[in-house]
C-alpha positions in Angstrom: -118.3 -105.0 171.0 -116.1 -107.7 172.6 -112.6 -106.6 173.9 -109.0 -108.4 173.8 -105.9 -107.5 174.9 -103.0 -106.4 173.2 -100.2 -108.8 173.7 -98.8 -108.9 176.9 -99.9 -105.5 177.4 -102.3 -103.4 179.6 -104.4 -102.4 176.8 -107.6 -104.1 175.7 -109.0 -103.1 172.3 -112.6 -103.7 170.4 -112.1 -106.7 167.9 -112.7 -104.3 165.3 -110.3 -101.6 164.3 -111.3 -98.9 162.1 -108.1 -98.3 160.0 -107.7 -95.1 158.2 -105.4 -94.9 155.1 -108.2 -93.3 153.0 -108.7 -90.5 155.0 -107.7 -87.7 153.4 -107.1 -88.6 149.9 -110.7 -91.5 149.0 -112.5 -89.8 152.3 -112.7 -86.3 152.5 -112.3 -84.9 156.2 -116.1 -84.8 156.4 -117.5 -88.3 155.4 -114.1 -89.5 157.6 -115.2 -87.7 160.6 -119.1 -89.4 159.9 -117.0 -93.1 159.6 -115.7 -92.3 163.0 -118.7 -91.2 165.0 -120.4 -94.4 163.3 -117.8 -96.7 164.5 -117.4 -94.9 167.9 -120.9 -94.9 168.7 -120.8 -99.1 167.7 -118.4 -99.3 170.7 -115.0 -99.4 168.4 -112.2 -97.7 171.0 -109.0 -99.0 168.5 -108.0 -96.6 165.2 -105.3 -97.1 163.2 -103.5 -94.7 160.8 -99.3 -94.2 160.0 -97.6 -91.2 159.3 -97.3 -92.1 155.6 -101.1 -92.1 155.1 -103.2 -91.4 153.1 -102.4 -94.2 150.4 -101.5 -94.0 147.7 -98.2 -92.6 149.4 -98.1 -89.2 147.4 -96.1 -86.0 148.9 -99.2 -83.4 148.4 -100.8 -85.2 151.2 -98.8 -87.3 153.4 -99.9 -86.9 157.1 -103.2 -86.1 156.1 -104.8 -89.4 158.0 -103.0 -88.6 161.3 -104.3 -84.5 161.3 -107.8 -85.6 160.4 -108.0 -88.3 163.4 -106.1 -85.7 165.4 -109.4 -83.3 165.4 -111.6 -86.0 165.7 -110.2 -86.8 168.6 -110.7 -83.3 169.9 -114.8 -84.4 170.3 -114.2 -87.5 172.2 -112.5 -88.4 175.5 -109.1 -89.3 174.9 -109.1 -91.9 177.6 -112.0 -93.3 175.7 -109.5 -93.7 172.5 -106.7 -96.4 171.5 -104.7 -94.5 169.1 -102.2 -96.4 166.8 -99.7 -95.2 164.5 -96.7 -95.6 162.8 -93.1 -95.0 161.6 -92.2 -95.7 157.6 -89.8 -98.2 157.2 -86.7 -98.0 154.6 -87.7 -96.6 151.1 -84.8 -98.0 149.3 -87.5 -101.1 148.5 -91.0 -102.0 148.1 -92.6 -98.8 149.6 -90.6 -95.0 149.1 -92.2 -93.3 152.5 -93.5 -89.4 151.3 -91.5 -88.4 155.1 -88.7 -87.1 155.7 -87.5 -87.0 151.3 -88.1 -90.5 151.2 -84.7 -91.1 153.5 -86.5 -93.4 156.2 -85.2 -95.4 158.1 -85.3 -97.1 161.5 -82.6 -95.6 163.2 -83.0 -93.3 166.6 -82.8 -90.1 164.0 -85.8 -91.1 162.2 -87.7 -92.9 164.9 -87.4 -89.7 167.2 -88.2 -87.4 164.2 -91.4 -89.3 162.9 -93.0 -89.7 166.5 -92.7 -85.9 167.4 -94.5 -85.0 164.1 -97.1 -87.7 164.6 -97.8 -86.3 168.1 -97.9 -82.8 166.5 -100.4 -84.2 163.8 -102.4 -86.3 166.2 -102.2 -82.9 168.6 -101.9 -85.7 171.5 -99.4 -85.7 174.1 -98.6 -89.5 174.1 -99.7 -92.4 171.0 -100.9 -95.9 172.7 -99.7 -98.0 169.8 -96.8 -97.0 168.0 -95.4 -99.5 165.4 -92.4 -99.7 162.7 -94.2 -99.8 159.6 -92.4 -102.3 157.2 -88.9 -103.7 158.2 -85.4 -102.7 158.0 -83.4 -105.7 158.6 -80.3 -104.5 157.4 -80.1 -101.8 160.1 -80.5 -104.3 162.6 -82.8 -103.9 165.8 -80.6 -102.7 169.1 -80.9 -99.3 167.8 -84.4 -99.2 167.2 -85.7 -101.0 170.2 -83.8 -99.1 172.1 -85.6 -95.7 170.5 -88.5 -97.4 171.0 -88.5 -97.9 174.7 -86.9 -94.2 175.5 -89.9 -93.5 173.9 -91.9 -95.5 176.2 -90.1 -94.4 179.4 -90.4 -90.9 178.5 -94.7 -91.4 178.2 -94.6 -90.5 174.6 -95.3 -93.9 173.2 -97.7 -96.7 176.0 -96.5 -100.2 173.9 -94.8 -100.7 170.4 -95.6 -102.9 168.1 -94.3 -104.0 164.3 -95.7 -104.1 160.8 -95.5 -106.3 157.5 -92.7 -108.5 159.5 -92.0 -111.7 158.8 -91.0 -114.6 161.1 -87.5 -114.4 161.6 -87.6 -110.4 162.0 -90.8 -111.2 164.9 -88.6 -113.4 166.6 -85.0 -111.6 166.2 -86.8 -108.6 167.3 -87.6 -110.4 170.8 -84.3 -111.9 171.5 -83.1 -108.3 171.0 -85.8 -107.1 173.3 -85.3 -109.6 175.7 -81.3 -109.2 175.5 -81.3 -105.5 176.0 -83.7 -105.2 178.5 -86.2 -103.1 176.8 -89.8 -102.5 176.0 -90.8 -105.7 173.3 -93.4 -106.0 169.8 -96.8 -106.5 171.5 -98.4 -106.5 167.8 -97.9 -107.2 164.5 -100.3 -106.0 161.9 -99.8 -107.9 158.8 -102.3 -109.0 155.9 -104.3 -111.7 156.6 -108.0 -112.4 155.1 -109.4 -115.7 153.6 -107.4 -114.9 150.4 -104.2 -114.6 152.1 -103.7 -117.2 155.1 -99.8 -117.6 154.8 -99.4 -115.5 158.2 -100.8 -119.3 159.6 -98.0 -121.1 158.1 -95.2 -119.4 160.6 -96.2 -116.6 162.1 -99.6 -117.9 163.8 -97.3 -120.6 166.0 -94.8 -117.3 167.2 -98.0 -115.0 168.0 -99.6 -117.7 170.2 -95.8 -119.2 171.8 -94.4 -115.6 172.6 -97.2 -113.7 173.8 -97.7 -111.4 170.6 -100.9 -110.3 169.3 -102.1 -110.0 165.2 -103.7 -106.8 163.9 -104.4 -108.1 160.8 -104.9 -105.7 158.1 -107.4 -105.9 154.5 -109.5 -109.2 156.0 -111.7 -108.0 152.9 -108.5 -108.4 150.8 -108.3 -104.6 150.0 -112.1 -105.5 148.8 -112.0 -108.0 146.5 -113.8 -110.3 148.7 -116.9 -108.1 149.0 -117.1 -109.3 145.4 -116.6 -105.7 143.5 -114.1 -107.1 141.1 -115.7 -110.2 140.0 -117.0 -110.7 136.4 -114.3 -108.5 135.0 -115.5 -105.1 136.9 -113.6 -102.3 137.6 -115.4 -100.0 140.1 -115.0 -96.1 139.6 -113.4 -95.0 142.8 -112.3 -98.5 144.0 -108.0 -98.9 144.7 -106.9 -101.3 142.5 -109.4 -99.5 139.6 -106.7 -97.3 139.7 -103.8 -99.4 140.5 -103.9 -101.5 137.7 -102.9 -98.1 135.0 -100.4 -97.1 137.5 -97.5 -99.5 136.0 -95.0 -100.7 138.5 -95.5 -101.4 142.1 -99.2 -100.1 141.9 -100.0 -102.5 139.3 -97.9 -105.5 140.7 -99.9 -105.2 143.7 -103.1 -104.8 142.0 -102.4 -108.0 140.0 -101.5 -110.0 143.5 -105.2 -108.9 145.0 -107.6 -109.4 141.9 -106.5 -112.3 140.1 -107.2 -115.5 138.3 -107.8 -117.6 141.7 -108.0 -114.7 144.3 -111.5 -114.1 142.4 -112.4 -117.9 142.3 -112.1 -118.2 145.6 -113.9 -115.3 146.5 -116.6 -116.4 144.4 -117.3 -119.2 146.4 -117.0 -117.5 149.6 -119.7 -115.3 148.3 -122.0 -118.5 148.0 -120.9 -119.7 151.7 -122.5 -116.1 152.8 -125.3 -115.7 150.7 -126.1 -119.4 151.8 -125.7 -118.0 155.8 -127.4 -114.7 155.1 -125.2 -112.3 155.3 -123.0 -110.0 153.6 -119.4 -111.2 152.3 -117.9 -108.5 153.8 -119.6 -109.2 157.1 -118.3 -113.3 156.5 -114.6 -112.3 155.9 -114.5 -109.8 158.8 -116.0 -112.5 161.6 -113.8 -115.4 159.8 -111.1 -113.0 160.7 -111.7 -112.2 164.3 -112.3 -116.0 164.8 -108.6 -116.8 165.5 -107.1 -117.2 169.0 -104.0 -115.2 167.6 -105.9 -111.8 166.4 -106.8 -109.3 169.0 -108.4 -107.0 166.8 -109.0 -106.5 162.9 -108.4 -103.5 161.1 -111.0 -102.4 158.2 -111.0 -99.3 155.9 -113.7 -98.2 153.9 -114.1 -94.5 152.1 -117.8 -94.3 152.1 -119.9 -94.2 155.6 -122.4 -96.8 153.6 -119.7 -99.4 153.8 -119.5 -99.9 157.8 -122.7 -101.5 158.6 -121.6 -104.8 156.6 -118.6 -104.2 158.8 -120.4 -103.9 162.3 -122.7 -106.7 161.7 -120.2 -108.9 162.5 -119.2 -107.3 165.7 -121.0 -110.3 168.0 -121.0 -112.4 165.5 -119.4 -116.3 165.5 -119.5 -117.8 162.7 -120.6 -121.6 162.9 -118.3 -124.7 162.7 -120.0 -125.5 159.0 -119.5 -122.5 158.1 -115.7 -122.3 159.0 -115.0 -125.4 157.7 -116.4 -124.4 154.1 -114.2 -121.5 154.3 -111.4 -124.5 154.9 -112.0 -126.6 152.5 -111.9 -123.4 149.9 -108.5 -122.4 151.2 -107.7 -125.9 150.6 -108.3 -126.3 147.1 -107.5 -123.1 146.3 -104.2 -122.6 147.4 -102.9 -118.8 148.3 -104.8 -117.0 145.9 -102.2 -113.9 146.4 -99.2 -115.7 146.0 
């Protein structure tokens, strides 16, 4: 398992994340703790989970993610592990967070509060990672960066890091960083697969000019590009199976991951694997490593059966033919998620 570091940082992470928002609603504490060991023993150090997991976001179980990596990590060396987590952003849009009634926010009240119950969940005394989940641009960023780096002086929190950001927020939140003195964004984990490559039309340029590092999240585009939705299917068990007879956001973001053109395309990146013998799941994972911008890639399954597509692409480079099919698909298909 090859290693990169994270941003500007001291920390070097496996190229492979293992990502945990199932854990605790799709994975049962059990088949989580066998995804673990299976990834741990394939040389992953780098886990990802958020105090608002599992998904769906749902009271009854919010938190669950972080207490079920928090034992796990009781049977490994904690040196061994790069734990990343995360504070919900405002719930007045997109996302209403299950913490704290839904009143999120990122001010020093609810930055503070969220990283003493993750630490509590995790049962860890500091968090490596610790990132702002979505954005909350009308609060601003001195008072959160700020936050953020007594956090960091105090050896509760190693480097921070942002989520679901997009250009102008990356960059304000440097100046600020950069004006105040503090601690910076080493990361930002946004979505980025061969379905959705907008994060290269902007964001790409900043990560490689100013030193910050993608964690991109869903490279198998939530799973549609392993090809369980094509034809019309609807897998028992599978997210946006349920999604879709959710109604409102649920649905709207079920209808933005299995589409007309999102299943075209992946279609035809099915044929580009099958052709280089190998699962799709194992092409969109490498595809996704393969930029000079990611430092690692986060991946979620709820079944231990799913991981070995996963690993298989561990030391794997995909040839130039190969990425250049993949091009020419992005190319005449043209952002399949909008």
């Amino acid at each position: 398992m090859k290693t990169r570091r994270l941003g500007k940082s001291a920390i070097y992470v496996s190229d492979i994340c293992m990502g945990t928002m199932t854990f605790g609603s799709q994975a049962d504490e059990a088949e989580a703790f066998r995804i673990l060991d299976e990834c741990y023993d394939a040389g992953i150090n780098f886990y990802d989970t958020a105090e608002n997991y599992p998904v769906p976001p749902d009271p009854k179980w919010a938190g669950r993610s972080e207490e079920i990596v928090g034992k796990w990590m009781k049977t490994k060396d904690r040196d061994s592990l790069i734990i990343a987590t995360k504070v919900s952003g405002p719930s007045h849009g997109w996302i209403k967070s299950s913490q704290r009634a839904g009143m999120t926010a990122m001010d020093r009240h609810n930055i503070t509060r969220a990283v003493e119950a993750s630490l509590t969940r995790l049962d860890t005394d500091y968090i490596d990672l610790y990132q702002t989940h979505w954005p909350d641009h009308g609060t601003g960023f001195d008072e959160a960066m700020e936050t953020l780096d007594d956090l960091v002086r105090a050896g509760l929190v190693r480097i921070v890091g942002c989520s679901n950001e997009n250009a102008w927020g990356l960059m304000k939140s440097l100046a600020t960083s950069e004006r105040l003195g503090t601690v910076r964004h080493q990361t930002i984990q946004n979505n980025f697969s061969l379905n959705n490559r907008r994060f290269e039309d902007e964001l790409a340029n900043i990560c490689k000019r100013e030193g910050v590092s993608l964690i991109p999240y869903s490279p198998i585009a939530g799973g549609v590009l392993s090809g369980k939705y094509n034809g019309g299917a609807t897998p028992e068990g599978a997210r946006f199976s349920s999604y879709i007879k959710k109604g409102g956001r649920h649905t709207a973001m079920a209808q933005r991951f299995v589409n007309e053109k999102s299943l075209s395309a992946t279609e035809r990146y099915m044929a580009i694997a099958k052709e280089a013998g190998m699962s799709p799941v194992t092409l969109a994972t490498a595809w996704s490593k393969q930029h000079d911008f990611v430092a690692s890639t986060i991946v979620g399954v709820s079944k231990l059966d799913q991981v070995a597509p996963i690993l298989a692409a561990a030391d794997l480079t995909l040839p130039d033919d190969v990425m250049k099919a993949c091009d020419a698909i992005s190319k005449e298909i043209l952002y399949p998620m909008g």
